[in-house]
Each structure stands twice: as structure tokens, then as C-alpha cells.
N, C-alpha and C positions, 0 to 999 in steps of 0.2 A: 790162686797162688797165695800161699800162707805169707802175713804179713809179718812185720819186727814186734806186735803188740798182741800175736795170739796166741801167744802161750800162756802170757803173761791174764790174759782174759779170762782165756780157760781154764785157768788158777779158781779165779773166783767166782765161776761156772762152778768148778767141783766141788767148792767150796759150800755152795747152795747146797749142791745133793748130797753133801757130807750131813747137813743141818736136818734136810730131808728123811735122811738113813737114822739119822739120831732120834729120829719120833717112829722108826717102824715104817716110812713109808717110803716107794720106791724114790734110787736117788736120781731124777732127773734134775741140774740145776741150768739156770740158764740169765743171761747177760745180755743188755740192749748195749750197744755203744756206737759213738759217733767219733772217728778218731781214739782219740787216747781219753774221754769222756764219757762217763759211764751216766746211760739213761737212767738205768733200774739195772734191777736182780730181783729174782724169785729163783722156788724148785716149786717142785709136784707137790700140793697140798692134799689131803685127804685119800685114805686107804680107797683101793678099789673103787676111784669114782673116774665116770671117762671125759668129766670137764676139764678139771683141776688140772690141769695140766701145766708143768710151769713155763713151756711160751706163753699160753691162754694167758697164765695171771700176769704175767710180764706183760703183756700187749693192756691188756686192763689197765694194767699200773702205767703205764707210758702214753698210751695214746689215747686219753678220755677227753673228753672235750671237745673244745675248737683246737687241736695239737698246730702248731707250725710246722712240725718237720715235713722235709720233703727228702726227693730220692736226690739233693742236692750234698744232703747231709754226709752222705756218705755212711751209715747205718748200717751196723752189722751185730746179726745177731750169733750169740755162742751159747752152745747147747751141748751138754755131754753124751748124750743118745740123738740119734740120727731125726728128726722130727716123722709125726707119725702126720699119714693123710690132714687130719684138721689142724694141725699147728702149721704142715708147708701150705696150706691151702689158704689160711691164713694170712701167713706173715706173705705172701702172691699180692694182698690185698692192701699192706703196708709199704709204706718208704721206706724198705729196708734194701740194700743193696746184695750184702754181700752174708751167709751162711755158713757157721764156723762149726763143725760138729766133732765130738771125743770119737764116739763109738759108733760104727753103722750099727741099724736093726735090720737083721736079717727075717727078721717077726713080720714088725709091721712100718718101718722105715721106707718116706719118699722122697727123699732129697734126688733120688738120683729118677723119677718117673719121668719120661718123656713128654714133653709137653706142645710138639709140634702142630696136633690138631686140638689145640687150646683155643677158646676164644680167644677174637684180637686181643683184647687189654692184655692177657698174659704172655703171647707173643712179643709184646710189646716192653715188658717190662722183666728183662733176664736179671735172675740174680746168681753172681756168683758163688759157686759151693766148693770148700775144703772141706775136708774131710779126716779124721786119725788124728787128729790134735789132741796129744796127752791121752791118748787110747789108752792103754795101759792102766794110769791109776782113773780113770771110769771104770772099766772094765773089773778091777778090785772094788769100786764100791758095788755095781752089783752082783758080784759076787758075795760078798759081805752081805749083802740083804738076802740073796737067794738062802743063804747059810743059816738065816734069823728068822726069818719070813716064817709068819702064821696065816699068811694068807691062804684059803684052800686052793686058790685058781693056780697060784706055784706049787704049791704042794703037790699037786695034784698033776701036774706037768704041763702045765698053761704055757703056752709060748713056748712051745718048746724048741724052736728054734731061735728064737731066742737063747735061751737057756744053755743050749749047746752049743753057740757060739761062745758065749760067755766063758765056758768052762773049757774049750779048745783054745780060746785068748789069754786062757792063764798056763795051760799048762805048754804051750809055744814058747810063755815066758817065763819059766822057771829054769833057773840055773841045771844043768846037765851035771851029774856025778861024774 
């Protein structure tokens, strides 16, 4: 259930991928927060690499050490693309509660994969997922990059479903003659 503070999050979620988009690289951005309390923020660092991912560096950046948070915290992460297998597999593995995402991936997005015949631990540990927050202007930035992109894996029609959502989401939302 979308709260009074996640729009306002995925503001500076987009914001990251706007920073992202501004150096040529895909704009994932993403947000730890605890309440109205921002852990961190990252987006996606480095062209065509499958670490860098801006959960991965977000998780980096927030939980090194001996961290205190717990799933007490109440911790919700906000991400403009839908997480892909090792960012949700991940944050499974974190005190995060609750999953804020702009854009599904029709690509390679698993916020929504079943997780019934999961080992206990992740049985045990549900996080809640919203979903579509601020769709829209995500969906303009990657478009905007799809439009710039020297990458040859886009160019070349990588993700293409991806891609095709992408461009089905904009043109759904353009004003009608």
C-alpha cells in the first residue's frame, strides 16, 4: 500500500537516474529510507557492467560493517526499475521491509517472482511491494537514454522487451490530437 512519503522518495530516486542518464549511463536511481530518513542514495554506476547496480551500491553504501538496522526500522527501499534477480535477491537478505518501484521490467524484473517454495528464512521474512510510483517520468528517462545510448547491446535491440515497454509507456501517455 503506497505511503504519504513515496512520491516524495521517488523524487530523489529519479533524481539519482537523472545523474546517472547525465554521464551516458542507464538511469536506474535508488533510495534506502527509514521513515521520513534517508539512509543513502546511489544510481547505476558504470556502462554495461552487471555489478554496479544502483541497489548493489546502495546496499554497499548503507550496510558495511557491524550496521544496527533491523527489520524493526521499518526500511524501505525506492528504485525507478523494477529490481532485477540480484538486487531482489539481495535486499531478501537485508532489514528492509517494504519495496518501492517507478517502472516494472518486463526484461528482467523480480519484485513480483513467487517465493512459496523459498527456503525458510525468506518465507519468513515478506517484504511488501508497490509498484508504478512516478512511472511516467522513469519511463521518460529511459527513454531519453534509449534515444542517446551508444551502447551496442541497445542498439542492437538488447532487452527488447524491455524497450518495448518503454516506448508503449510513452506513447499510452501522450496527449491525443
Amino acid at each position: 500500500m503506497a505511503q504519504s512519503n513515496d512520491d516524495y522518495m521517488m523524487g530523489l530516486a529519479l533524481a539519482e537516474a537523472a545523474a546517472a542518464l547525465k554521464q551516458g549511463i542507464f538511469p536506474v536511481g535508488a533510495i534506502l529510507s527509514a521513515g521520513d530518513r534517508i539512509l543513502g542514495r546511489s544510481h547505476k554506476t558504470m556502462v554495461s557492467n552487471h555489478l554496479n547496480h544502483a541497489e548493489i551500491n546502495l546496499f554497499h553504501q548503507v550496510f558495511k560493517g557491524n550496521y544496527t538496522f533491523s527489520r524493526d526500522d521499518g526500511i524501505t527501499l525506492y528504485t525507478t526499475l523494477e529490481p532485477c534477480i540480484m538486487c531482489f535477491g539481495t535486499m531478501l537478505h537485508l532489514p528492509i521491509m517494504r519495496l518501492v518501484f517507478a517502472m516494472p521490467d518486463a526484461y528482467g524484473g523480480c519484485a513480483h517472482v513467487r517465493l512459496e517454495n523459498s527456503p525458510p528464512r525468506h518465507l519468513s521474512r515478506p517484504v511488501e511491494i508497490v509498484g508504478g510510483v512516478r512511472r511516467q517520468e522513469a519511463c521518460e528517462l529511459f527513454a531519453a537514454f534509449l534515444d542517446t545510448t551508444t551502447e551496442e547491446f541497445w542498439l542492437t535491440g538488447g532487452a527488447s522487451h524491455f524497450q518495448a515497454a518503454v516506448r508503449a509507456n510513452l506513447h499510452l501517455n501522450m496527449p491525443q490530437d
